[in-house]
N, CA and C atoms as an extended XYZ file, in Angstrom:
270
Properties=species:S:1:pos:R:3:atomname:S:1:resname:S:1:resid:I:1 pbc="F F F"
N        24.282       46.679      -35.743 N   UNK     1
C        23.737       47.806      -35.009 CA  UNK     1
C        24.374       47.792      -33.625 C   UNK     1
N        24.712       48.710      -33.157 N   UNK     2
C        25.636       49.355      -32.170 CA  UNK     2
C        24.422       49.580      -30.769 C   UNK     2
N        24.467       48.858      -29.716 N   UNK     3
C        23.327       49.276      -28.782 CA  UNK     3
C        24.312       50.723      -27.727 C   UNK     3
N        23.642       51.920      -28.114 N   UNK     4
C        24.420       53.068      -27.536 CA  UNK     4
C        24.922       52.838      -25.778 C   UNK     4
N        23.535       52.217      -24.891 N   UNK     5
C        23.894       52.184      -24.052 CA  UNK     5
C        24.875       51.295      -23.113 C   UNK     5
N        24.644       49.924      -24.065 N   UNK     6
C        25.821       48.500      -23.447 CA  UNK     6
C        27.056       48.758      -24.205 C   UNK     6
N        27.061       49.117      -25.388 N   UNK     7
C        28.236       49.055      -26.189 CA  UNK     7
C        28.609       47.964      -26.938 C   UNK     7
N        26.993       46.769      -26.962 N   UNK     8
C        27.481       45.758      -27.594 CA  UNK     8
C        26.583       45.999      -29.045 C   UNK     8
N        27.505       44.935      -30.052 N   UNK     9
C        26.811       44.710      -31.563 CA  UNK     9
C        25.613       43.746      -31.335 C   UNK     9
N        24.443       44.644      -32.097 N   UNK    10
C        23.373       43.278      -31.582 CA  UNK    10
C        22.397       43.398      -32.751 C   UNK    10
N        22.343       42.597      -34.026 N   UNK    11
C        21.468       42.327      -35.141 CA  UNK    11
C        20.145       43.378      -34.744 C   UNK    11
N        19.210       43.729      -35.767 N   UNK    12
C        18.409       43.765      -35.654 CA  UNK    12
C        17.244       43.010      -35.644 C   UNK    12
N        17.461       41.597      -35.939 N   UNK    13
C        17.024       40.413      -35.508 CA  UNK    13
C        16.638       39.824      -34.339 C   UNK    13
N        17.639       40.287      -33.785 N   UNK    14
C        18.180       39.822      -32.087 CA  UNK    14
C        17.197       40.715      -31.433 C   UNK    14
N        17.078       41.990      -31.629 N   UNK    15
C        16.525       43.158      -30.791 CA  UNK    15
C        15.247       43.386      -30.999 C   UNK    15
N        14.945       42.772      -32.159 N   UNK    16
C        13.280       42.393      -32.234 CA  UNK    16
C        12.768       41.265      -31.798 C   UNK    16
N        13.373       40.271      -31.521 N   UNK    17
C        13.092       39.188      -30.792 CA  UNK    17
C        12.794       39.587      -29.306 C   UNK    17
N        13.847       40.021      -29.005 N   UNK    18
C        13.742       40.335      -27.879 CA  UNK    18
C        12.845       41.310      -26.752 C   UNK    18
N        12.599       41.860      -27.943 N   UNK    19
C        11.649       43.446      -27.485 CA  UNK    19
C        10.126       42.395      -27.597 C   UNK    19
N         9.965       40.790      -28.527 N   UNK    20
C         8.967       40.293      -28.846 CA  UNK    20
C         8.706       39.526      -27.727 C   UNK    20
N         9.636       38.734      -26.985 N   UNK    21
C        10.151       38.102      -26.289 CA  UNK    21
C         9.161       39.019      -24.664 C   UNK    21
N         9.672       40.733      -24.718 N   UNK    22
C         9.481       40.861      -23.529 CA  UNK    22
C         7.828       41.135      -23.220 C   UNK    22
N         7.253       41.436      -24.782 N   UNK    23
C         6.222       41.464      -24.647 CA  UNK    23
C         5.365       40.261      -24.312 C   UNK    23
N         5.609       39.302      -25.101 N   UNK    24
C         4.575       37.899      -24.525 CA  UNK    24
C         5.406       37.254      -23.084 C   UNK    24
N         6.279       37.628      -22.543 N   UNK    25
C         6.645       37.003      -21.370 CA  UNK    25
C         5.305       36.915      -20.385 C   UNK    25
N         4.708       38.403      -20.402 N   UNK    26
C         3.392       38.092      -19.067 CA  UNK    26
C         2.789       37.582      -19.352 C   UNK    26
N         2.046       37.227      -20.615 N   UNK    27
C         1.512       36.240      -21.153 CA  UNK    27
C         1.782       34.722      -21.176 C   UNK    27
N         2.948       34.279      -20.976 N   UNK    28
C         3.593       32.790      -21.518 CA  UNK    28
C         3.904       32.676      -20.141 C   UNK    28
N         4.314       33.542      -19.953 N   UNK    29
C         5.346       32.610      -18.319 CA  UNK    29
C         4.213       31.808      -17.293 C   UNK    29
N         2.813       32.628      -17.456 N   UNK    30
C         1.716       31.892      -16.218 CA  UNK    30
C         1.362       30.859      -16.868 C   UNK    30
N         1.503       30.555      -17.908 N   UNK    31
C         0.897       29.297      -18.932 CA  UNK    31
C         1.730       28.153      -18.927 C   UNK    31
N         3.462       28.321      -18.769 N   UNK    32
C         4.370       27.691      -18.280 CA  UNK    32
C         4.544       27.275      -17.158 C   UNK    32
N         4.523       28.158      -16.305 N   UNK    33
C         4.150       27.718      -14.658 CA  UNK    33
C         2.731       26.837      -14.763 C   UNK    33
N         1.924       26.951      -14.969 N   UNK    34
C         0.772       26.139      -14.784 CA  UNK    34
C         1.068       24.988      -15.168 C   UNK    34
N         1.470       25.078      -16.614 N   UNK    35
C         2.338       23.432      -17.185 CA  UNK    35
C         3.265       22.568      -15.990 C   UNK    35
N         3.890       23.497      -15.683 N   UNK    36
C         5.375       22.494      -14.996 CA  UNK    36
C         4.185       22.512      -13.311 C   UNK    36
N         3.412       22.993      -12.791 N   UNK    37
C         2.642       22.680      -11.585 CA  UNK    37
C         1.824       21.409      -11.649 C   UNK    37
N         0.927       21.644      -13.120 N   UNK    38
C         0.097       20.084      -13.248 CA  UNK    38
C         1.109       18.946      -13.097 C   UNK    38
N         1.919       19.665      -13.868 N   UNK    39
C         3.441       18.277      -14.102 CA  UNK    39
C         3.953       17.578      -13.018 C   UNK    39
N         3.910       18.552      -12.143 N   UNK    40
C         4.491       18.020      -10.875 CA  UNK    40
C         3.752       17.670       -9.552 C   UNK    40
N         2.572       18.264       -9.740 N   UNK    41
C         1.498       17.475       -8.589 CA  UNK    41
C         1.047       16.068       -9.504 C   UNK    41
N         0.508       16.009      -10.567 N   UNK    42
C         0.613       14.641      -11.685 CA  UNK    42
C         1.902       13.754      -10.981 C   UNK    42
N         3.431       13.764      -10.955 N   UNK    43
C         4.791       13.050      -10.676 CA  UNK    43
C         4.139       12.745       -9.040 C   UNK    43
N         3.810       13.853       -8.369 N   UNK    44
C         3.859       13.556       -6.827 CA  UNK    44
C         2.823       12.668       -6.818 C   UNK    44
N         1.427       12.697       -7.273 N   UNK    45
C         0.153       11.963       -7.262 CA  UNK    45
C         0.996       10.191       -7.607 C   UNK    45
N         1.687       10.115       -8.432 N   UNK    46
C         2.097        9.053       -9.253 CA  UNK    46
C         3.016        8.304       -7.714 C   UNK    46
N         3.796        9.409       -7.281 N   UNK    47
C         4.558        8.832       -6.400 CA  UNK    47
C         4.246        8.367       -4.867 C   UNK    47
N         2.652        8.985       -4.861 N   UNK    48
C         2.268        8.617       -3.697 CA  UNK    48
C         1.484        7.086       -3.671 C   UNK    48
N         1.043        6.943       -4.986 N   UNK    49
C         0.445        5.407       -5.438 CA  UNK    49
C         1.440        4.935       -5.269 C   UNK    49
N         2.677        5.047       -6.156 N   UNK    50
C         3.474        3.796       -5.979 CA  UNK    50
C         3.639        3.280       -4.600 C   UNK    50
N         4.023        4.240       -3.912 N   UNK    51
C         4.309        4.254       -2.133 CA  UNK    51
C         2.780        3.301       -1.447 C   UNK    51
N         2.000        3.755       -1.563 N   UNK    52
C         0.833        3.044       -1.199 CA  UNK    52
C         0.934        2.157       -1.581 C   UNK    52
N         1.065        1.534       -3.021 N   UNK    53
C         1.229       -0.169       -3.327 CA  UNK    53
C         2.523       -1.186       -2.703 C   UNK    53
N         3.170        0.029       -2.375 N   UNK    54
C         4.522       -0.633       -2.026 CA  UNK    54
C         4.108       -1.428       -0.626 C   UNK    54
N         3.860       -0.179        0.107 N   UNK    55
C         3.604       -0.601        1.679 CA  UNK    55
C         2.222       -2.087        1.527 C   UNK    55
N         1.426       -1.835        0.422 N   UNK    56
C         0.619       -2.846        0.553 CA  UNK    56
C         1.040       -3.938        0.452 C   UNK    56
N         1.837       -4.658       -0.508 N   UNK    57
C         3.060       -5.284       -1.060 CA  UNK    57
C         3.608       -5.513        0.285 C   UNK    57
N         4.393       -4.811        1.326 N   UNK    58
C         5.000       -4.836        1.780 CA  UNK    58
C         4.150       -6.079        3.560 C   UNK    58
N         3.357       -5.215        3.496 N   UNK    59
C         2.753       -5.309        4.445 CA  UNK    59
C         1.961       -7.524        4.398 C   UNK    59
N         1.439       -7.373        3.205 N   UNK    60
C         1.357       -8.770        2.329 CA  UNK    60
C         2.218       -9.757        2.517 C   UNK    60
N         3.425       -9.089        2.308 N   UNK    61
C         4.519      -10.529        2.820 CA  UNK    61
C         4.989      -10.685        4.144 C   UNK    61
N         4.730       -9.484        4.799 N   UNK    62
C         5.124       -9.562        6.047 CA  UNK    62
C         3.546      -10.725        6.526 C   UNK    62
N         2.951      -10.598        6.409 N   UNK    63
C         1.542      -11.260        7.241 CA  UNK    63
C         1.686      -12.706        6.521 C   UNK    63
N         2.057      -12.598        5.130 N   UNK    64
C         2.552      -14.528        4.784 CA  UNK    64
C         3.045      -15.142        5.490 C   UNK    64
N         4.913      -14.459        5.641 N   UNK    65
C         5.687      -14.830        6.815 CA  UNK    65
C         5.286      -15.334        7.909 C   UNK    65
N         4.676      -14.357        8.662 N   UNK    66
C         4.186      -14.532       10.045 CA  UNK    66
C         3.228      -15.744        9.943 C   UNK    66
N         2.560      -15.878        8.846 N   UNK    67
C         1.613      -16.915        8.890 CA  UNK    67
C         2.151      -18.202        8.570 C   UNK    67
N         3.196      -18.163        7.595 N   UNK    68
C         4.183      -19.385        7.736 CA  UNK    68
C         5.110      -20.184        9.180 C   UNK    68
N         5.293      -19.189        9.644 N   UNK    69
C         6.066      -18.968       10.782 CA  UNK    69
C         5.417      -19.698       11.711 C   UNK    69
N         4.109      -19.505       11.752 N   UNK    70
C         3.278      -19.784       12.704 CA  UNK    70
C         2.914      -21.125       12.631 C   UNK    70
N         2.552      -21.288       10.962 N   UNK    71
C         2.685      -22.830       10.755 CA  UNK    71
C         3.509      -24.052       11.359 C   UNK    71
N         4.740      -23.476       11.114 N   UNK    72
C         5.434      -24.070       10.860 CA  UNK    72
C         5.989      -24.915       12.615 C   UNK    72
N         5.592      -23.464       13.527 N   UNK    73
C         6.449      -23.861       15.039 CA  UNK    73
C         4.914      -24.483       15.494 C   UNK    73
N         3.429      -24.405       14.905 N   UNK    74
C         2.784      -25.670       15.089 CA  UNK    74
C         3.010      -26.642       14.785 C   UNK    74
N         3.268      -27.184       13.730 N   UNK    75
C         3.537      -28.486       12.983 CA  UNK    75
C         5.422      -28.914       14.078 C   UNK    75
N         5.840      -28.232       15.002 N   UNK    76
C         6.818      -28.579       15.618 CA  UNK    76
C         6.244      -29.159       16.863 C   UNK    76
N         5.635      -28.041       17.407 N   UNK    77
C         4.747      -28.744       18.705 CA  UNK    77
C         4.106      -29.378       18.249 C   UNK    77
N         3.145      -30.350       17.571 N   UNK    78
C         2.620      -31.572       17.325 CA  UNK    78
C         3.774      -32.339       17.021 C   UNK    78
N         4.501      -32.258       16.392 N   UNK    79
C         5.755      -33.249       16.133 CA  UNK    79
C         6.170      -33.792       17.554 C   UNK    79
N         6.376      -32.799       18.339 N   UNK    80
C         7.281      -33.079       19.505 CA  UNK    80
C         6.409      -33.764       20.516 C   UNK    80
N         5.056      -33.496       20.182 N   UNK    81
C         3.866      -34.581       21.433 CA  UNK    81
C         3.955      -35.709       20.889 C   UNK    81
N         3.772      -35.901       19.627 N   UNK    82
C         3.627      -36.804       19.455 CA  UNK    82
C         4.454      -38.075       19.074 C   UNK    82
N         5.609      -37.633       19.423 N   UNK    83
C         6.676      -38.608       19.309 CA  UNK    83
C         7.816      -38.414       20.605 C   UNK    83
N         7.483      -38.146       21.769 N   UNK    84
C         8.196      -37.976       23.034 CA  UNK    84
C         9.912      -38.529       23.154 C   UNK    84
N        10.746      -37.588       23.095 N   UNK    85
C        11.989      -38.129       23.243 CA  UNK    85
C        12.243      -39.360       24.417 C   UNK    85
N        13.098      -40.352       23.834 N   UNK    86
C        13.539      -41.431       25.194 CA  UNK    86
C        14.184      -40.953       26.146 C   UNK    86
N        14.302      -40.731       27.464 N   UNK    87
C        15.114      -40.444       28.125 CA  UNK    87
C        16.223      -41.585       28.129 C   UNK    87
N        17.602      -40.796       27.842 N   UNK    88
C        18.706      -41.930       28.327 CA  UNK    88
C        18.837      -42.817       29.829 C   UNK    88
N        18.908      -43.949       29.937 N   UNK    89
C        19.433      -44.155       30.796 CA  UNK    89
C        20.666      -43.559       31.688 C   UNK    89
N        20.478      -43.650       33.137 N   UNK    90
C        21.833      -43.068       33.782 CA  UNK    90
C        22.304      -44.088       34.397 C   UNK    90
């Protein structure tokens, strides 16, 4: 079948699809959008946890550190009282 106005060959298959197509579009397309919106506030929700666990995580080893750290230049100052370098003779 010959479409008079494009000039192209187009089944009558094709042109009922399509004419089917334009009818449920107002129908389908808000049902699609709604899909891919849950979809993607759902991905963002997902990505804001991870981020939150991260920084918690993050924040966790930083305060170990520091608490090691802290250990550690105590256990130096007691070292160093309690065993007083000799001064060399001059």
């Amino acid at each position: 079948m010959k479409v008079p106005v494009i000039g192209l060959n187009v089944s009558a298959g094709a042109l009922a699809l399509g004419a089917v197509g334009v009818m449920l579009a107002p129908k389908v397309l808000p049902m699609v959008f709604d899909l891919l919106r849950t979809a993607t506030k759902t991905g963002m929700k997902g990505g804001m946890v991870a981020y939150d666990k991260g920084q918690e995580l993050i924040s966790g080893t930083k305060d170990a550190f520091q608490n090691m750290a802290s250990e550690a230049r105590s256990e130096l100052t007691k070292a160093s009282k309690a065993s007083p370098k000799k001064k060399a003779a001059a």
